[in-house]
C-alpha positions in Angstrom: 102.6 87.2 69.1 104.5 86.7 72.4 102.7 84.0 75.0 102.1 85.1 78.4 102.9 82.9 80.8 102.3 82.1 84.9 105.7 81.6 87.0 104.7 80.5 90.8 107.1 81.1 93.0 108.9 83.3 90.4 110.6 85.6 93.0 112.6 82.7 94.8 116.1 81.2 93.6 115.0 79.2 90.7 111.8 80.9 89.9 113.6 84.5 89.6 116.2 83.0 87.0 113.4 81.6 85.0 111.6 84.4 84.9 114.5 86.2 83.6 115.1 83.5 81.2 111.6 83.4 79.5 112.0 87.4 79.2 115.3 86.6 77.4 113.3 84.4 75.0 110.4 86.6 74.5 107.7 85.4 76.5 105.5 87.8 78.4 105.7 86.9 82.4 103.8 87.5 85.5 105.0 86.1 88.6 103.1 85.6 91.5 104.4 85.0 94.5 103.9 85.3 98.2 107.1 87.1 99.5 107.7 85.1 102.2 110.9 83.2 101.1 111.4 85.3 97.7 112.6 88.8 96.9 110.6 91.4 95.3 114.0 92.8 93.9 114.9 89.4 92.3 112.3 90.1 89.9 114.1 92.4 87.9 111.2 94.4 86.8 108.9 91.3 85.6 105.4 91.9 86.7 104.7 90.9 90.0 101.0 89.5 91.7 101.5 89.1 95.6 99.5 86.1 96.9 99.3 82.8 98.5 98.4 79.5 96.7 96.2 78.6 99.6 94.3 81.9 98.7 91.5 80.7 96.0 90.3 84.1 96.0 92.9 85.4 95.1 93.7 82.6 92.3 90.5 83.5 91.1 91.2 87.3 90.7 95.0 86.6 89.2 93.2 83.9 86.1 90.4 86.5 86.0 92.9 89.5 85.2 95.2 87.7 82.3 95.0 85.3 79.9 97.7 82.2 80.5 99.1 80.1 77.9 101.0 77.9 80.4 102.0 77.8 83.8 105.5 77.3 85.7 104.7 76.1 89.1 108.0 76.8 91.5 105.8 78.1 94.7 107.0 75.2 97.0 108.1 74.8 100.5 111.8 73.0 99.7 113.7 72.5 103.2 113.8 68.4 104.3 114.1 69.0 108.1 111.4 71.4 108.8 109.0 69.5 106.8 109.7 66.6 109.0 109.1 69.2 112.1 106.2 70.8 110.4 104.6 68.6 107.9 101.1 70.5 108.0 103.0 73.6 106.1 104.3 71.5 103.5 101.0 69.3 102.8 99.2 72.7 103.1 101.3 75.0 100.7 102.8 72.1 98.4 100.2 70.0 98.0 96.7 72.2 98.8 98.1 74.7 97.2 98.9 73.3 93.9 95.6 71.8 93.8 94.1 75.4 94.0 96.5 76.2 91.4 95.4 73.4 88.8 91.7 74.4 89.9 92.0 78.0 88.8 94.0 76.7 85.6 91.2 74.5 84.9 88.5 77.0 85.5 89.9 79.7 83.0 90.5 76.9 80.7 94.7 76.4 80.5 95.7 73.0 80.7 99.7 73.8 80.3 101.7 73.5 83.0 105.4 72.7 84.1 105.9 71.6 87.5 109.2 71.7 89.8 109.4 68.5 91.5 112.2 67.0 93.1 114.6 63.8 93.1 113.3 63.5 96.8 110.4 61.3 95.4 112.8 58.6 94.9 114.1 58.2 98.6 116.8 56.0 99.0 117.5 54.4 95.4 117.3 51.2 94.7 120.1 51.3 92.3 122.5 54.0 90.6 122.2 55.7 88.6 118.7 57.0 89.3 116.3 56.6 86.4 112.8 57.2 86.0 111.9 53.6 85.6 113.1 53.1 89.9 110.4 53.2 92.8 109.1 56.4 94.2 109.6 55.9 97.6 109.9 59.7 99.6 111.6 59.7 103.3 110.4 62.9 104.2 107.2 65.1 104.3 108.6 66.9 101.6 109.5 64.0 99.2 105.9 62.7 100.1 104.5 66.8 99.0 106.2 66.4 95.5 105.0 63.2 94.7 101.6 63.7 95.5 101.7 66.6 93.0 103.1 64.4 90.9 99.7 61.8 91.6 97.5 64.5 91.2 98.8 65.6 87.3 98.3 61.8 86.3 94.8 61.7 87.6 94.0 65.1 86.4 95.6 64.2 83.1 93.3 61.2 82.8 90.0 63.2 84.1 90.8 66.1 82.4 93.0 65.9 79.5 95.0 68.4 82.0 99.1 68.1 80.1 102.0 68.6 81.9 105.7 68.2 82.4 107.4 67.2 86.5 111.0 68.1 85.9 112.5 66.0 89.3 115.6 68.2 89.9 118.5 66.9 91.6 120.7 69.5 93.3 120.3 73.1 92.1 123.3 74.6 92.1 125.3 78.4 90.8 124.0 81.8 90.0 123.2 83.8 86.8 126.4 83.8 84.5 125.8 87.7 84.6 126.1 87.8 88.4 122.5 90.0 88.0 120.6 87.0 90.1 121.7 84.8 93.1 121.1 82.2 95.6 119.4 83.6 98.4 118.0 81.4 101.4 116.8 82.3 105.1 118.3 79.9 106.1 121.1 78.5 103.8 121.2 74.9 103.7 122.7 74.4 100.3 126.1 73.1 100.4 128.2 75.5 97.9 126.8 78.6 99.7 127.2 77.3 102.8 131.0 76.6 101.8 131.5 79.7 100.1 130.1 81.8 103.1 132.6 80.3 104.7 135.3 81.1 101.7 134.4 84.8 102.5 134.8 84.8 106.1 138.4 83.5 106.1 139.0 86.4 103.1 138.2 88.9 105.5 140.9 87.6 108.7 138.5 84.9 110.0 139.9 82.3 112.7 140.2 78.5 111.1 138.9 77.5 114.3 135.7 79.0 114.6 134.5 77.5 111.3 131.0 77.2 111.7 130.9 74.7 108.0 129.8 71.0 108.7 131.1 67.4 106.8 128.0 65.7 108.0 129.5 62.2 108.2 132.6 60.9 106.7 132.4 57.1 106.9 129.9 56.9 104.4 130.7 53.9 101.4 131.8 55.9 99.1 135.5 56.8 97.7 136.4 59.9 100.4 133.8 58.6 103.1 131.4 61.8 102.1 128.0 61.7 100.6 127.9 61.9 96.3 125.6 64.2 94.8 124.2 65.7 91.7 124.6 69.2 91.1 123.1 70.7 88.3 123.8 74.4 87.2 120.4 76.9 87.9 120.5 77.9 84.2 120.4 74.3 83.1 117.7 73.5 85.1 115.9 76.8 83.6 116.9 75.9 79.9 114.9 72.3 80.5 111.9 74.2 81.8 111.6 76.2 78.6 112.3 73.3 76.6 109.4 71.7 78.7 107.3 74.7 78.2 107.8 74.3 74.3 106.9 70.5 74.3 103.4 71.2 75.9 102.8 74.0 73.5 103.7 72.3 69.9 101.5 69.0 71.0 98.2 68.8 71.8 97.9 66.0 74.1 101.1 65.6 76.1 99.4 63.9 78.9 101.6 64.1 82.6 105.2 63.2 81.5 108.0 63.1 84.2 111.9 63.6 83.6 114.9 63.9 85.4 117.3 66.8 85.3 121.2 65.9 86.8 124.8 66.1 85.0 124.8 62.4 84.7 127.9 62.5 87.3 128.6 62.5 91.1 130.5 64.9 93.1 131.1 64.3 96.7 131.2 66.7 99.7 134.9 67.2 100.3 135.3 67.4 96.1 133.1 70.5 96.1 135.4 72.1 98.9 138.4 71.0 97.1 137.2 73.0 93.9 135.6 75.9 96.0 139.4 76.7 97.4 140.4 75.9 93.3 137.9 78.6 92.3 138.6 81.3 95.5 142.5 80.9 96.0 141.2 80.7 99.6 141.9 77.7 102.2 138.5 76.6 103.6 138.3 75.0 106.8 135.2 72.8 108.1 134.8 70.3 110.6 133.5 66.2 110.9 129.8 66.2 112.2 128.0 62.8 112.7 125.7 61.8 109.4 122.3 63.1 109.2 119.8 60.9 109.3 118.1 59.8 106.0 121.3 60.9 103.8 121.4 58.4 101.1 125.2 58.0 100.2 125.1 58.5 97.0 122.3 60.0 94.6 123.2 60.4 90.9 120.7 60.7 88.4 120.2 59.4 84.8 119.1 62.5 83.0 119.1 60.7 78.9 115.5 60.6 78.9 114.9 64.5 79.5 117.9 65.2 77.1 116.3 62.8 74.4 112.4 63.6 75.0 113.0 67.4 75.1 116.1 67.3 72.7 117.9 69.0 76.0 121.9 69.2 77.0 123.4 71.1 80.4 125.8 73.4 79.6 127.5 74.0 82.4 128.7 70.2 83.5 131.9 70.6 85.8 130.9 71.7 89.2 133.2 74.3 89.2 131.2 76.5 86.7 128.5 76.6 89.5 131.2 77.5 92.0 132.7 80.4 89.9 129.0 81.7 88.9 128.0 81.5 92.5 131.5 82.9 94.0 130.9 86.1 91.4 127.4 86.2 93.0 128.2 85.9 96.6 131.5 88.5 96.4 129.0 91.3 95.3 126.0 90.6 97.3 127.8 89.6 101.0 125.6 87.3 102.6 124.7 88.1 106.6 125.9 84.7 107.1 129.5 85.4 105.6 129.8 88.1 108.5 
């Protein structure tokens, strides 16, 4: 008999490729999401519940009309500057909102759930490479959102005997291997977009000089002077999640358990334009900007205790597998940006 599980947020980037990926592996899905930074179409035909986390009515109606074996909570706010400019969406929608959520689980009696949380919690590590074991120290509003979740399933875990799993992603990265589902933000702030947006302008006759794509700081202490990052493939991330998912379901009592998901490895600004013009065949210009304030230079994670505890491996490890998965993506379904 097939489980039928909850995706929040299962029309955005990551959510939609979940939601394709437990179909793929026989679980029953409904996705419930607000619309408002997701895309009906991205979908793909999984059932689909319109409503807003801060809506407890509405939670109320979507627990009183199935029957959850688990939840996948992905219905989160996600961009660093505007939750500095507007923290009151961010505490509202990631953190009231998720307590409605665990409310509704809790009042229709599922007590399985699989949260998205973030290597934001972290803030500027104390050391590299970033295990679980290093302070939780957030720089932003929406560092501070994710870890309060992250609170909030201890505590309920102790009150309740409420089991779940935070998966603290590093940087989400590529598109469905198919090219059936893609990256699409309003706005783009993701660095391999943003480069191959540019990738596709200078395809169609663009000017080098009016390159719109930004180093943000090039004096930074690292090899090439550009910030180091962890990118980790969408699928991998998605593959965790259902090994997550299967960890709650065969144990009873998992209590709230926390993981890490990254490659294990570092690649730095100028290396991912360097392989964007490997994977495209096309030059790509961009321009020296001052740093941003807050970027850490380097943030690298330790992912061995996710692949030990939920016997779990990335596939896709070279950063050029998201490029190609992405470029495939991006060349079918022309961004407005890329215009």
């Amino acid at each position: 008999m097939s489980k039928t599980v909850l995706v929040s947020g299962g029309a955005g980037y990551i959510g939609s490729h979940m939601t394709q990926m437990l179909r793929n592996n026989g679980y029953d899905v409904v996705v419930f999401d607000n619309l408002e930074r997701g895309n009906r179409d991205a979908t793909l035909g999984a059932e689909l519940v319109v409503g807003d986390l801060t809506d407890r009515d509405s939670l109320t109606g979507l627990f009183g009309n199935y029957a959850f074996d688990a939840v996948l909570h992905f219905a989160a706010l996600a961009y660093v500057g505007e939750s500095v400019n507007s923290p009151d969406i961010y505490y509202r929608n990631n953190v009231v909102g998720t307590l409605n959520l665990m409310d509704a689980m809790r009042a229709h009696n599922v007590d399985k759930l699989v949260f998205s949380s973030t290597c934001a919690t972290y803030g500027v590590p104390a050391s590299l490479p970033i295990t679980e074991k290093l302070p939780q120290n957030p720089i932003n509003p929406y560092g501070w959102s994710k870890l309060m979740v992250e609170q909030m399933l201890k505590d309920y875990a102790v009150g309740f005997g409420f089991n779940s799993v935070a998966l603290r992603y590093f940087n989400a990265a590529g598109c469905a291997t198919d090219g059936v589902l893609g990256e699409r933000h309003d706005p783009e702030t993701h660095l391999i977009p943003l480069v191959l947006f540019e990738a596709l302008r200078m395809r169609d006759g663009g000017n080098e000089n009016d390159t719109g794509l930004m180093v943000f700081g090039d004096d930074f202490d690292t090899p090439d002077g550009t910030c180091i990052r962890d990118y980790i493939h969408v699928n991998d991330l998605c593959s965790a999640h259902v090994k997550a998912l299967g960890l709650l379901q065969q144990q009873e009592q998992t209590g709230a358990r926390q993981f890490n998901l990254g490659v294990n490895r570092g690649v730095s600004v100028l290396e991912v334009i360097r392989a964007c013009e490997s994977v495209t065949g096309i030059t790509i210009p961009y321009k020296i900007a001052p740093r941003r304030a807050g970027d850490p230079p380097e943030l690298v994670s330790d992912a061995s205790l996710a692949m030990q505890s939920l016997d779990w491996k990335p596939e896709f490890v070279d950063i050029r597998d998201s490029i190609e998965h992405a470029w495939k993506w991006f060349s079918q379904h022309r961004p407005d940006k890329a215009a």
